[in-house]
PyMOL commands that place a pseudoatom at each C-alpha (Angstrom):
pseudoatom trace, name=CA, resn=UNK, resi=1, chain=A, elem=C, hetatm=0, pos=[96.245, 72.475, 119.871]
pseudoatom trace, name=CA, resn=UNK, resi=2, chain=A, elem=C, hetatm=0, pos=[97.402, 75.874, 121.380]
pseudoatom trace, name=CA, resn=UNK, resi=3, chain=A, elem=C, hetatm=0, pos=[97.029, 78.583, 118.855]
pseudoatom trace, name=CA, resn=UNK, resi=4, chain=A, elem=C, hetatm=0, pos=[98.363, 81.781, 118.726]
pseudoatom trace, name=CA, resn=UNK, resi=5, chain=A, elem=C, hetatm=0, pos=[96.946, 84.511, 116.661]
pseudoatom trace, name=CA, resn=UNK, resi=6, chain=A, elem=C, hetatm=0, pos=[97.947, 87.949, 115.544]
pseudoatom trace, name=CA, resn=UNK, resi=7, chain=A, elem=C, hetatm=0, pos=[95.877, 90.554, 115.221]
pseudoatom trace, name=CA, resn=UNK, resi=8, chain=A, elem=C, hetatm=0, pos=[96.679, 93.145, 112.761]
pseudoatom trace, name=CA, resn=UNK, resi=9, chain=A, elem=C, hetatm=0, pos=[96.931, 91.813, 108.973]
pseudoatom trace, name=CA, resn=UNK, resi=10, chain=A, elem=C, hetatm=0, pos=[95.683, 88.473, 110.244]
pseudoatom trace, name=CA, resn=UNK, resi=11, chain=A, elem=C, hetatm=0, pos=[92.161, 89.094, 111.696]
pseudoatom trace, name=CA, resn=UNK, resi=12, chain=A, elem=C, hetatm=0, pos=[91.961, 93.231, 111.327]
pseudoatom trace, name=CA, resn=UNK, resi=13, chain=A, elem=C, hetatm=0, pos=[92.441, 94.424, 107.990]
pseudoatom trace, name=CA, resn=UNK, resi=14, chain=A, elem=C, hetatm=0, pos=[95.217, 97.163, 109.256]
pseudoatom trace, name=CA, resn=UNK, resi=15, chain=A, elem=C, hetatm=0, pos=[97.025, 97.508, 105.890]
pseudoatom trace, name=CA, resn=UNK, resi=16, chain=A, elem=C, hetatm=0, pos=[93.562, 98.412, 104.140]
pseudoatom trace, name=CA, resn=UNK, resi=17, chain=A, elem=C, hetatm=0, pos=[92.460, 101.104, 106.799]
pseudoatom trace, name=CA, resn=UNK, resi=18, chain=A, elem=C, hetatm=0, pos=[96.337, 102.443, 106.573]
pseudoatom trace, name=CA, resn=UNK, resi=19, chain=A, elem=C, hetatm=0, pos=[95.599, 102.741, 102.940]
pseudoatom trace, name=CA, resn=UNK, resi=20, chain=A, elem=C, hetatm=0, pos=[92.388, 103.660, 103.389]
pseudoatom trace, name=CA, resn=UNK, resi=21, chain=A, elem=C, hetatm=0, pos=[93.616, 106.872, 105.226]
pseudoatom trace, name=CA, resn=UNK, resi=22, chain=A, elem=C, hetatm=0, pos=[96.954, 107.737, 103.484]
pseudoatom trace, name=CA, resn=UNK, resi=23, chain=A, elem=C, hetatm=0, pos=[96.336, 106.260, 100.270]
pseudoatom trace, name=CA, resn=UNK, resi=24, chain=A, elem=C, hetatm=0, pos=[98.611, 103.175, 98.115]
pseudoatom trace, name=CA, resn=UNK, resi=25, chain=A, elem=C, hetatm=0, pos=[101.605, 102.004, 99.926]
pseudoatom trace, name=CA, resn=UNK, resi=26, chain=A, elem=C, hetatm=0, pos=[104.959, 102.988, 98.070]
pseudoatom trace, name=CA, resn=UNK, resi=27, chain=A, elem=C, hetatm=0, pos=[106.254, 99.607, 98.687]
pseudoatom trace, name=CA, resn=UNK, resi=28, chain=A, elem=C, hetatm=0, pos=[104.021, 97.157, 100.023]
pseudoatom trace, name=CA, resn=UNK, resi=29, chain=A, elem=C, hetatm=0, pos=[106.831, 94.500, 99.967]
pseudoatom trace, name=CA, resn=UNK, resi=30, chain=A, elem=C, hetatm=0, pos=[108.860, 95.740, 103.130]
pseudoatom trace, name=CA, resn=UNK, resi=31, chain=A, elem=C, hetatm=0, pos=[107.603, 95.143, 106.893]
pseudoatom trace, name=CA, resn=UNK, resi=32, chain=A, elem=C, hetatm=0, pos=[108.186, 98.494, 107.414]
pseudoatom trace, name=CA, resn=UNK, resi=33, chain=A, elem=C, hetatm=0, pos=[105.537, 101.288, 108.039]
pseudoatom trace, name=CA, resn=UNK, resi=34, chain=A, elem=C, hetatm=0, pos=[107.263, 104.423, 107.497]
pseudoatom trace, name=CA, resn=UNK, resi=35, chain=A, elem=C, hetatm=0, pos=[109.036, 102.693, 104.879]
pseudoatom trace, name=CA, resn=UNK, resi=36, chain=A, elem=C, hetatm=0, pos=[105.495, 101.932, 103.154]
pseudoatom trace, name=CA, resn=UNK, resi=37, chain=A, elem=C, hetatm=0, pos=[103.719, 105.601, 103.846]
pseudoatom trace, name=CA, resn=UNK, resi=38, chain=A, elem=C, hetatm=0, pos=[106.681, 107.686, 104.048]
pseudoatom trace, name=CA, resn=UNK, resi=39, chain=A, elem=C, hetatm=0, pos=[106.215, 111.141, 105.655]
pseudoatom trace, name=CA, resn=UNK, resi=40, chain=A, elem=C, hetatm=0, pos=[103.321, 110.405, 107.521]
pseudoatom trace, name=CA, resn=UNK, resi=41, chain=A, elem=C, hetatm=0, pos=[102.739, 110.686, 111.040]
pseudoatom trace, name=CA, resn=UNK, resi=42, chain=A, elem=C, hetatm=0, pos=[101.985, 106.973, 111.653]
pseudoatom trace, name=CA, resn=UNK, resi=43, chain=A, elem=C, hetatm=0, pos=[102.150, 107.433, 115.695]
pseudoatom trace, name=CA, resn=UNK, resi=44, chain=A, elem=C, hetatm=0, pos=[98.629, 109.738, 115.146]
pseudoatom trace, name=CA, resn=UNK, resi=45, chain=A, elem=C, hetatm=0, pos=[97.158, 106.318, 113.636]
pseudoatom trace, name=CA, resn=UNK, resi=46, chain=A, elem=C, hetatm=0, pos=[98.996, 103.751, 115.630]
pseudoatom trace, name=CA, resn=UNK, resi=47, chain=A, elem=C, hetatm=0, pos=[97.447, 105.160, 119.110]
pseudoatom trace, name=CA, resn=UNK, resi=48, chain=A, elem=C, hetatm=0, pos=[94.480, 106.493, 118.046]
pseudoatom trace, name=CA, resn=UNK, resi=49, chain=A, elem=C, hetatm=0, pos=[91.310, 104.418, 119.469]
pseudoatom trace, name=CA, resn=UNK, resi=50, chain=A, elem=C, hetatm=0, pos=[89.037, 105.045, 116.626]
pseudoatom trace, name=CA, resn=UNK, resi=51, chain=A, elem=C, hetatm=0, pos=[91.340, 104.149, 113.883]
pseudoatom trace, name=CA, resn=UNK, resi=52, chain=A, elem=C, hetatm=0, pos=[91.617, 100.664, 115.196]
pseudoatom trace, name=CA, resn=UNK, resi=53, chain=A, elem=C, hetatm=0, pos=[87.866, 100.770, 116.538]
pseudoatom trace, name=CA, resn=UNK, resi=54, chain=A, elem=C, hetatm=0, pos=[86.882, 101.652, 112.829]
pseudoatom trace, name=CA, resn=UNK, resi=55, chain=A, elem=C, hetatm=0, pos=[88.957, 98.568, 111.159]
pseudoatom trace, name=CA, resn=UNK, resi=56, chain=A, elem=C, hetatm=0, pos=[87.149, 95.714, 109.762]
pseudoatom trace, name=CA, resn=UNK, resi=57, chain=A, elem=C, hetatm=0, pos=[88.326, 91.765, 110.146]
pseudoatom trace, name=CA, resn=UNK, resi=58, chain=A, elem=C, hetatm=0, pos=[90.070, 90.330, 107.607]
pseudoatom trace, name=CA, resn=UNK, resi=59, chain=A, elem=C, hetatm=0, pos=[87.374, 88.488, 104.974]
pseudoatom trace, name=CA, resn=UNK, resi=60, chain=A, elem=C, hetatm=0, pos=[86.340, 85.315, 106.516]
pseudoatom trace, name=CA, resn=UNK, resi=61, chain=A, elem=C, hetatm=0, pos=[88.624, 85.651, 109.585]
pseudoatom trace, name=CA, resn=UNK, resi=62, chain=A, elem=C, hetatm=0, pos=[85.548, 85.899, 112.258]
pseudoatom trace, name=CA, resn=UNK, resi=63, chain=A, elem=C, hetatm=0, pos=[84.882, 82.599, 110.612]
pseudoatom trace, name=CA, resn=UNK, resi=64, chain=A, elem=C, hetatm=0, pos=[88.079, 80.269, 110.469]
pseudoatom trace, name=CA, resn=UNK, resi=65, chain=A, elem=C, hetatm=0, pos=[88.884, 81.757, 114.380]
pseudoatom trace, name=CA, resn=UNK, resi=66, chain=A, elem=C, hetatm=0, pos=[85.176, 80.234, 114.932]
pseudoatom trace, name=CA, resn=UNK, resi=67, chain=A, elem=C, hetatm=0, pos=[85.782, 77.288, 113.410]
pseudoatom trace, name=CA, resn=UNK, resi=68, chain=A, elem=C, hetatm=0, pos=[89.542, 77.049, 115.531]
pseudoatom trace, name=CA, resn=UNK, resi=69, chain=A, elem=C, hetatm=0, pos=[87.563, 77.712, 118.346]
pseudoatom trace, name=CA, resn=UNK, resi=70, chain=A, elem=C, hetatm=0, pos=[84.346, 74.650, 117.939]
pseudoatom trace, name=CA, resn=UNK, resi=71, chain=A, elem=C, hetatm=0, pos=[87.086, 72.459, 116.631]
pseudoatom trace, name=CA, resn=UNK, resi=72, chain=A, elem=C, hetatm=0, pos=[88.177, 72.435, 120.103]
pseudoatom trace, name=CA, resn=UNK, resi=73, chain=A, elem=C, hetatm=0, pos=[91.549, 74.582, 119.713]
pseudoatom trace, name=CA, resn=UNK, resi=74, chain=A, elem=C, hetatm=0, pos=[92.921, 76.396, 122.206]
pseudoatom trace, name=CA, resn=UNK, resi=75, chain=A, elem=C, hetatm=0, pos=[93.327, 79.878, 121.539]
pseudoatom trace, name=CA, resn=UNK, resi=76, chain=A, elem=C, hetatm=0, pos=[95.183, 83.231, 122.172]
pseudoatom trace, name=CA, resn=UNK, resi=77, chain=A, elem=C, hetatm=0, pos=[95.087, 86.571, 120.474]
pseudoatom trace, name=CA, resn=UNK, resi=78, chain=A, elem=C, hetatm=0, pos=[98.656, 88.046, 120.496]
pseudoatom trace, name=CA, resn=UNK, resi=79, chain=A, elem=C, hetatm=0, pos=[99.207, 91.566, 119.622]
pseudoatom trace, name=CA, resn=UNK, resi=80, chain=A, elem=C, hetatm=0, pos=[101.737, 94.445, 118.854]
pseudoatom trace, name=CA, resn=UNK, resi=81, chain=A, elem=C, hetatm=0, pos=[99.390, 97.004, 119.618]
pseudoatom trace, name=CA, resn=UNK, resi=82, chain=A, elem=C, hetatm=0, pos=[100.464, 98.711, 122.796]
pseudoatom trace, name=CA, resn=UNK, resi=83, chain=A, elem=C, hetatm=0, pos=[99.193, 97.539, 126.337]
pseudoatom trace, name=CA, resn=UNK, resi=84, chain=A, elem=C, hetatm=0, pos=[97.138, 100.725, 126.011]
pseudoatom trace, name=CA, resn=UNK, resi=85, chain=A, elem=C, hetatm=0, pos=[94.927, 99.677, 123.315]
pseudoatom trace, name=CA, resn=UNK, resi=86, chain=A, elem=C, hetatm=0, pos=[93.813, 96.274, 125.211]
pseudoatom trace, name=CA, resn=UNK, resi=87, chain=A, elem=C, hetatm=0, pos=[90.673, 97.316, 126.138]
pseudoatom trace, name=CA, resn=UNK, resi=88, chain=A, elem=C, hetatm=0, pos=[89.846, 98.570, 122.836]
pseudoatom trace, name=CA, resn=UNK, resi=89, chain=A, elem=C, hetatm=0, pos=[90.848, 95.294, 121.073]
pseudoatom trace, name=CA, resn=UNK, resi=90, chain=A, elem=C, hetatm=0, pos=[89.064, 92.556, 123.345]
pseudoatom trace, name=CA, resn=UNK, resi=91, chain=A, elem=C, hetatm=0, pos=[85.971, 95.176, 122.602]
pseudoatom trace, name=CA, resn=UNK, resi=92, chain=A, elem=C, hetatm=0, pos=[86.728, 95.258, 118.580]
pseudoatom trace, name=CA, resn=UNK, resi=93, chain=A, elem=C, hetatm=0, pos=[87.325, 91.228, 119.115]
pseudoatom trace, name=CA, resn=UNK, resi=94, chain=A, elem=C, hetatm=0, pos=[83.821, 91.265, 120.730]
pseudoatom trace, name=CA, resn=UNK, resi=95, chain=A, elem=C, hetatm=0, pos=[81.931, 93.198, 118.480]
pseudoatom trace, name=CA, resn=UNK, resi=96, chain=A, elem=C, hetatm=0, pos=[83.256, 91.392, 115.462]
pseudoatom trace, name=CA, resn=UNK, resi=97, chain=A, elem=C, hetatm=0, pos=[82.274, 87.811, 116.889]
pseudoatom trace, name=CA, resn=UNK, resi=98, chain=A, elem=C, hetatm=0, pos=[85.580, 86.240, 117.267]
pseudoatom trace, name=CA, resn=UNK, resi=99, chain=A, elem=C, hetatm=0, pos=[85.350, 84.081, 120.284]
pseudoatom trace, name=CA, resn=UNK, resi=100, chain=A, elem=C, hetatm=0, pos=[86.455, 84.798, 123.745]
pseudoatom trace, name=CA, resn=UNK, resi=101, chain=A, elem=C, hetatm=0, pos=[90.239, 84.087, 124.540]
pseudoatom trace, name=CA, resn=UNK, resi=102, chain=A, elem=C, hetatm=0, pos=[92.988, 85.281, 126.554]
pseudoatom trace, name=CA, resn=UNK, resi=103, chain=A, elem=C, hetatm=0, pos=[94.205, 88.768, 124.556]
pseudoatom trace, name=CA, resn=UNK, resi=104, chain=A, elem=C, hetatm=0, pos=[97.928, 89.723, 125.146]
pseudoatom trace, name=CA, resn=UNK, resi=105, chain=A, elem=C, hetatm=0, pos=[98.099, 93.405, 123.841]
pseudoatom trace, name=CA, resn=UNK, resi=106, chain=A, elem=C, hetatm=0, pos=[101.902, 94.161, 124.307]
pseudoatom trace, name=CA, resn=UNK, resi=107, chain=A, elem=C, hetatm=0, pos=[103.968, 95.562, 122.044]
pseudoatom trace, name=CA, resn=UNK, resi=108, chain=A, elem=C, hetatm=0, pos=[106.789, 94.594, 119.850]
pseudoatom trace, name=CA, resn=UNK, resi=109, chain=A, elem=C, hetatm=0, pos=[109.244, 93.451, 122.265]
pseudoatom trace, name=CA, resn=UNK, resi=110, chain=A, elem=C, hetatm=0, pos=[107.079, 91.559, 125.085]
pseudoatom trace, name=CA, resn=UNK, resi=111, chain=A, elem=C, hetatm=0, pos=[105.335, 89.936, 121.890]
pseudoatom trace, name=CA, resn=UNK, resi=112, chain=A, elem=C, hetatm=0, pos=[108.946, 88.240, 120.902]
pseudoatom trace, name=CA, resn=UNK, resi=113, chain=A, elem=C, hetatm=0, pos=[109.585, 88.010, 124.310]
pseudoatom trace, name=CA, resn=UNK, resi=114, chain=A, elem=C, hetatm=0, pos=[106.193, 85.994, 124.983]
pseudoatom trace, name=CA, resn=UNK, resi=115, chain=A, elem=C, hetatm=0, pos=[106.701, 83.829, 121.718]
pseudoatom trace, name=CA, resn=UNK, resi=116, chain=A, elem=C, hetatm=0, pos=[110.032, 82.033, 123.229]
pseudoatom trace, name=CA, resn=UNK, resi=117, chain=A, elem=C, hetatm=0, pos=[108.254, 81.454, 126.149]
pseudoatom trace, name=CA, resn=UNK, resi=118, chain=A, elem=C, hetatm=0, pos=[104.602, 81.256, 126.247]
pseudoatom trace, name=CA, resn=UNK, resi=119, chain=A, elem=C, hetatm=0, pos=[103.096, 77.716, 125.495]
pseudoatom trace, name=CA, resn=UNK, resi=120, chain=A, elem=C, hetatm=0, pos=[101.822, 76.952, 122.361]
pseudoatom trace, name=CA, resn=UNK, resi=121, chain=A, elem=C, hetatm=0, pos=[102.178, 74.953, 119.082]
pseudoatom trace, name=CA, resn=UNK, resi=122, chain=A, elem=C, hetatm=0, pos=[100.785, 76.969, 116.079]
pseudoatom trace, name=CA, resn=UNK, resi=123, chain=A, elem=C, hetatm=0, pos=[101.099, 80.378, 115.769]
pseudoatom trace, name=CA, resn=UNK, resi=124, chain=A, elem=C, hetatm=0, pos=[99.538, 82.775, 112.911]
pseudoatom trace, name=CA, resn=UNK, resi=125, chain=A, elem=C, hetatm=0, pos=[100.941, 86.154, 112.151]
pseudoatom trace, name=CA, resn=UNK, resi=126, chain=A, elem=C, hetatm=0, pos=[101.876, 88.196, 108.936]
pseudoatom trace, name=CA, resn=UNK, resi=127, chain=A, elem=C, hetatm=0, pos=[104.641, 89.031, 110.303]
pseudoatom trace, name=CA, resn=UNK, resi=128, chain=A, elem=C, hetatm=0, pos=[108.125, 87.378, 109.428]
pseudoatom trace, name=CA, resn=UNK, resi=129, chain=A, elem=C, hetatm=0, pos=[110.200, 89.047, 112.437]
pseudoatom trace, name=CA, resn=UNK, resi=130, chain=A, elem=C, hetatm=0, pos=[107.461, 86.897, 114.612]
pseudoatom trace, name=CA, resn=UNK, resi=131, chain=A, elem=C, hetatm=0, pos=[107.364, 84.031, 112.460]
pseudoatom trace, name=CA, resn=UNK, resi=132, chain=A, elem=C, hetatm=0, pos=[111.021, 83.530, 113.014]
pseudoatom trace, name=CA, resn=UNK, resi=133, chain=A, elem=C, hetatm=0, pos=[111.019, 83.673, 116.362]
pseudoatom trace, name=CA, resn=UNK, resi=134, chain=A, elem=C, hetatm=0, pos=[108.146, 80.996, 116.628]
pseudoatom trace, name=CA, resn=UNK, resi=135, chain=A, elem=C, hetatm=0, pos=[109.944, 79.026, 114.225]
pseudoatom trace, name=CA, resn=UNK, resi=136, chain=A, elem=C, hetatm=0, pos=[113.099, 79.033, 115.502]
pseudoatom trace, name=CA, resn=UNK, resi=137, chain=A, elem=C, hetatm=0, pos=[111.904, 77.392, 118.625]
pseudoatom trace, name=CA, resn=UNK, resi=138, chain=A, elem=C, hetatm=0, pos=[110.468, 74.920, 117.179]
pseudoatom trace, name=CA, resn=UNK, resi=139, chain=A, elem=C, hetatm=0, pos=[106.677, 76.363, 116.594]
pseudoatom trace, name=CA, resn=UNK, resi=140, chain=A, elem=C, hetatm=0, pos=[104.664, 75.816, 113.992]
pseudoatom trace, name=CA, resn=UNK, resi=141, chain=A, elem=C, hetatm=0, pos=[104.360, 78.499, 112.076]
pseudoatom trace, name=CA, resn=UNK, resi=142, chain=A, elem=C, hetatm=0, pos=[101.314, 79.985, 109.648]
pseudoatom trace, name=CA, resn=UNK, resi=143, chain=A, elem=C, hetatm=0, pos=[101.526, 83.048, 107.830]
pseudoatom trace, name=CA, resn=UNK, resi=144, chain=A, elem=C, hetatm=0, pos=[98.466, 85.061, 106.489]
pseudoatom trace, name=CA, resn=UNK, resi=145, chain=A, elem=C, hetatm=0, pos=[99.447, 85.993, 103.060]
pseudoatom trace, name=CA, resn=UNK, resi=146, chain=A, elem=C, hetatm=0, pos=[100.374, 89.178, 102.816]
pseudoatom trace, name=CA, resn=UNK, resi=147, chain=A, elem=C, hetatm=0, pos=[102.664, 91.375, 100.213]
pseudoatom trace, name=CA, resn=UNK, resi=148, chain=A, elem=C, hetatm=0, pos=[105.422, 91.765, 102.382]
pseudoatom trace, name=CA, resn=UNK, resi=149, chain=A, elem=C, hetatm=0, pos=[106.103, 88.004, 103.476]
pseudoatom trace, name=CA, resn=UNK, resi=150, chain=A, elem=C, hetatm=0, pos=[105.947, 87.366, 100.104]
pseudoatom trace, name=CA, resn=UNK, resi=151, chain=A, elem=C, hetatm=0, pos=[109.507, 85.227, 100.326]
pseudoatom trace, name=CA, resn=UNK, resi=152, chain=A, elem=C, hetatm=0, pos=[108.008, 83.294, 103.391]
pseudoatom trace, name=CA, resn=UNK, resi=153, chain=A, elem=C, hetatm=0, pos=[109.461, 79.654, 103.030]
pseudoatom trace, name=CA, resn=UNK, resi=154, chain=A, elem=C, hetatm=0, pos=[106.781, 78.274, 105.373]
pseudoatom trace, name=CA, resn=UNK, resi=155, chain=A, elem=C, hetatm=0, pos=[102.871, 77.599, 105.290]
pseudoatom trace, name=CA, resn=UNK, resi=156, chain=A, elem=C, hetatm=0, pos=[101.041, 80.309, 104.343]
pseudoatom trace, name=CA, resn=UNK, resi=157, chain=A, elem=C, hetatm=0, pos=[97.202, 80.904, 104.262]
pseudoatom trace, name=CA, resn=UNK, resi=158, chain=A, elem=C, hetatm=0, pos=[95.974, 82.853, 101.517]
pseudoatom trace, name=CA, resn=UNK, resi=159, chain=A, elem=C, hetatm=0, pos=[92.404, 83.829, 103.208]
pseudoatom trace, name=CA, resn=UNK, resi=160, chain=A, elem=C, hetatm=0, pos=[90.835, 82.440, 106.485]
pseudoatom trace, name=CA, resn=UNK, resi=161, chain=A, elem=C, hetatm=0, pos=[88.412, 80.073, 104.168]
pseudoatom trace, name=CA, resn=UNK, resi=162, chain=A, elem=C, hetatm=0, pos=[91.852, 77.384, 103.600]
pseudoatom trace, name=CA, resn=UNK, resi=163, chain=A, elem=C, hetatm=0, pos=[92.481, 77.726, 107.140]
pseudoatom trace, name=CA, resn=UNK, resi=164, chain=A, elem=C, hetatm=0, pos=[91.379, 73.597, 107.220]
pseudoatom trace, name=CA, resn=UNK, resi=165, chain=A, elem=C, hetatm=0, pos=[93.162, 72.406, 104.644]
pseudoatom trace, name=CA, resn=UNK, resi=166, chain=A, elem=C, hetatm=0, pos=[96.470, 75.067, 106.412]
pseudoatom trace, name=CA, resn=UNK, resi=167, chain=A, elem=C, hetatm=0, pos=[96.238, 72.986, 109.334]
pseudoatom trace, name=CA, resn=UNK, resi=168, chain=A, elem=C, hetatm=0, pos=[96.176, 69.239, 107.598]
pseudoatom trace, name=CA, resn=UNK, resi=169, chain=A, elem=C, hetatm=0, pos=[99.512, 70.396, 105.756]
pseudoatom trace, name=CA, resn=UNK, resi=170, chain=A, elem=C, hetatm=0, pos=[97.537, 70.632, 102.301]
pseudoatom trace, name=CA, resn=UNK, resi=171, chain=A, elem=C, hetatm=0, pos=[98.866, 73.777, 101.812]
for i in range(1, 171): cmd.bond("trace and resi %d" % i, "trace and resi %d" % (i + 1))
show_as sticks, trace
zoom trace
């Protein structure tokens, strides 16, 4: 199967370095940064290199992509981050273990651009404004569980150790 995967709040643990930094959310329910750490600079965290070099993976993620990857899945990493940061994310992919695959680092409106019409048939993201678009043409859809997809109506994995049982439909 062709697999897409997110990056941030699905492998890297972005939310937990953002709160790491800036301390608890305001509302962790809303898809919205500025909305979550209000009168912050985000921009100083979103581009800087060590703040993403300096994230850890999600727990177990390095794992179930591993196990994705030796059960013979096809795999992409598909990203918000900007273009910019590529280089910096295949070498925070590397470090970290996940296996080698095509990485797409680029940005919020090539990534919904790419989901309509890149080929695959799974993708996993926290994100419900890319979940949608999968969805709505006719993707599969997984969502790493997360505060703010909370309402989610699809299949959602609550840590990379179900990520199995995700794909038999036993979730």
């Amino acid at each position: 199967m062709r697999i897409l995967l997110d990056i941030d709040d699905t492998l890297a643990d972005f939310f937990g370095a953002m709160e790491e930094r800036l301390g608890p959310a305001v509302d962790d329910s809303i898809e919205n940064l500025g909305l979550m750490f209000p009168g912050n600079e985000l921009v100083h965290y979103l581009e800087s290199d060590d703040f993403h070099r300096e994230m850890l993976p999600l727990d177990g993620a390095v794992q179930g992509v591993n196990w994705l990857f030796d059960a013979g899945h096809h795999l992409q990493y598909l990203t918000a981050r900007a273009p910019e940061l590529q280089q910096l994310t295949q070498e925070w992919l590397d470090e970290w273990g996940f296996p080698k695959a095509v990485l797409h680092s680029v940005g919020r409106d090539a990534k919904k651009k790419l989901l309509r019409t890149e080929r695959y048939e799974l993708m996993i993201d926290d994100q419900k404004r890319y979940l949608r678009v999968a969805h709505k043409h006719g993707k599969r859809t997984i969502a790493m569980d997360r505060p703010w997809n909370a309402n989610w109506g699809g299949t959602k994995l609550k840590n990379w150790m179900y990520i199995e049982s995700a794909l038999q439909g036993q979730l």
